[in-house]
C-alpha positions as CSV (number, residue, x, y, z in Angstrom):
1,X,-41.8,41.9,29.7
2,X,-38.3,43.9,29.3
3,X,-36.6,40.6,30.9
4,X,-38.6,38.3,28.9
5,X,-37.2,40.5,25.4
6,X,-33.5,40.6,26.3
7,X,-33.8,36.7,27.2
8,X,-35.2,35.8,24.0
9,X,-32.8,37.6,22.4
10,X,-29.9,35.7,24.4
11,X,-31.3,32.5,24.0
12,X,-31.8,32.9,20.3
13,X,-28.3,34.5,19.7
14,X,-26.7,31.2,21.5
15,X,-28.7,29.1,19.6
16,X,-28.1,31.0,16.0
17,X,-23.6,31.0,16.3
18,X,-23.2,27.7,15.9
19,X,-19.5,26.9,15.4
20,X,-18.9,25.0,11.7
21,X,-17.6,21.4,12.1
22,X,-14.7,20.3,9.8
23,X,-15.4,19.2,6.2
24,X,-12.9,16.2,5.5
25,X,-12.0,13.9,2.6
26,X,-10.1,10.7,3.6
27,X,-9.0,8.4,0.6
28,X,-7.1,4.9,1.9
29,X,-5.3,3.6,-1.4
30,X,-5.2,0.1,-1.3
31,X,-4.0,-3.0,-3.9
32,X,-6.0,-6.2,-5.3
33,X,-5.0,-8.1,-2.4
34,X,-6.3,-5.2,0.2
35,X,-2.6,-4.2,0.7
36,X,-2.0,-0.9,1.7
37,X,-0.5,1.7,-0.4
38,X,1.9,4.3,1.2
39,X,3.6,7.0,-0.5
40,X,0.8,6.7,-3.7
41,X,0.2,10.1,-5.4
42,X,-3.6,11.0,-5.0
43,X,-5.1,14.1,-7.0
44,X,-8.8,15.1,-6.3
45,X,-10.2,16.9,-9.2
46,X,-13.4,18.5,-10.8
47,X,-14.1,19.2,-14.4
48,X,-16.7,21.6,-15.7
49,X,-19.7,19.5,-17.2
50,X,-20.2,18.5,-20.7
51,X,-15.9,19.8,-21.3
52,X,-14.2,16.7,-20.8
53,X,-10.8,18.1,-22.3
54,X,-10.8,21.5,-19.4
55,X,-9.1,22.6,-16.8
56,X,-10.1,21.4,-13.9
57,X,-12.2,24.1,-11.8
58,X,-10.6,22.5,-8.3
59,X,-7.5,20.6,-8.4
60,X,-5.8,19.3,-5.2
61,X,-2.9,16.7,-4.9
62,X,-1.3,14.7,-2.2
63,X,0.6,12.0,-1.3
64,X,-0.2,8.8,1.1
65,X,1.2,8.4,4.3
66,X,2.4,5.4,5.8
67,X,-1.0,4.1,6.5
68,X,-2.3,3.9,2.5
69,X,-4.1,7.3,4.0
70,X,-4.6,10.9,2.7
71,X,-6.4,13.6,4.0
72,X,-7.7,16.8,2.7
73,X,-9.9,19.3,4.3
74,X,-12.2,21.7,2.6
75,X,-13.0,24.3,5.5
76,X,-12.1,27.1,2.9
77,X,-14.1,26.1,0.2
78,X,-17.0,24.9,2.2
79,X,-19.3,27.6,4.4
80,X,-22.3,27.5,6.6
81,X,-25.5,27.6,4.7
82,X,-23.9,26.3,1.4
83,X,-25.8,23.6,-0.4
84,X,-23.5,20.6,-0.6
85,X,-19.9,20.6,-1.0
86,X,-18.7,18.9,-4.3
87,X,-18.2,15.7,-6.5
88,X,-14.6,15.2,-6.9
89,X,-13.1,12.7,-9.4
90,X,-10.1,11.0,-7.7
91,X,-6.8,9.5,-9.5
92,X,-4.5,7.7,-7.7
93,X,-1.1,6.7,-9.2
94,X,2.1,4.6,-7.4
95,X,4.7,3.5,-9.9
96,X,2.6,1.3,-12.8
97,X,0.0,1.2,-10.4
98,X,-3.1,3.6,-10.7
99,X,-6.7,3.6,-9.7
100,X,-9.6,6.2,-10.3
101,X,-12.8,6.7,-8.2
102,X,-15.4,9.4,-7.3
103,X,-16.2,11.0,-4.3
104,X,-19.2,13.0,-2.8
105,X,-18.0,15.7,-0.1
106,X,-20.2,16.2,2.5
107,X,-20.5,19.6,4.0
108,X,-19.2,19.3,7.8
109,X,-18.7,15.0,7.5
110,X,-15.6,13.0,7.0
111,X,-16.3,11.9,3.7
112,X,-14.4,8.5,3.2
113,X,-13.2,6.2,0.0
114,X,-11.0,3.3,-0.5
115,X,-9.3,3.1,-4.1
116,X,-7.6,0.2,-5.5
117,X,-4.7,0.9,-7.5
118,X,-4.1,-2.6,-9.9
């Protein structure tokens, strides 16, 4: 019975620690002909509700690599047991070029958009 206890306990303690996966956002900035975009400036942003005119409550800016590609990872903001992640409003700009989107993060996914800058 004593064995039966202490394996139980093992089994559930290996099964509980789970380790937490990465939680990603990948925006590709591309132009009207599918062309991509390096070295655009992307911000990833979220406004309080119903304040259109705020300051934005999470504010994160990057630039493109060579690719048309930024990355951001939200493994500080996002923890184990949380309820979803956020909706982010994207804004991308490159010279006269600019291009706007949303995105839903996923908790522990690679959450992925293509924007079109015209």
């Amino acid at each position: 019975m004593k064995n039966i206890l202490i394996l139980s306990l093992c089994v559930l303690a290996i099964v509980g620690c789970r380790k937490k996966k990465d939680t990603l956002v990948e925006i590709t900035v591309k132009n009207a002909s599918s062309q991509i975009i390096s070295g655009a400036n992307v911000k990833l942003l979220t406004l309080p509700p119903y304040e259109p005119n705020s300051t934005p409550i999470l504010e994160l800016e990057g630039t493109t690599d060579i690719n048309g590609v930024i990355r951001f990872n939200f493994n500080d903001v996002y923890h184990l047991g949380q309820a979803g992640v956020a909706v982010l409003n994207i804004l991308v700009k490159k010279g006269d070029l600019e291009g706007t989107g949303i995105i839903k993060v996923e908790q522990e996914k690679t959450s992925k958009k293509v924007v079109l800058v015209l």
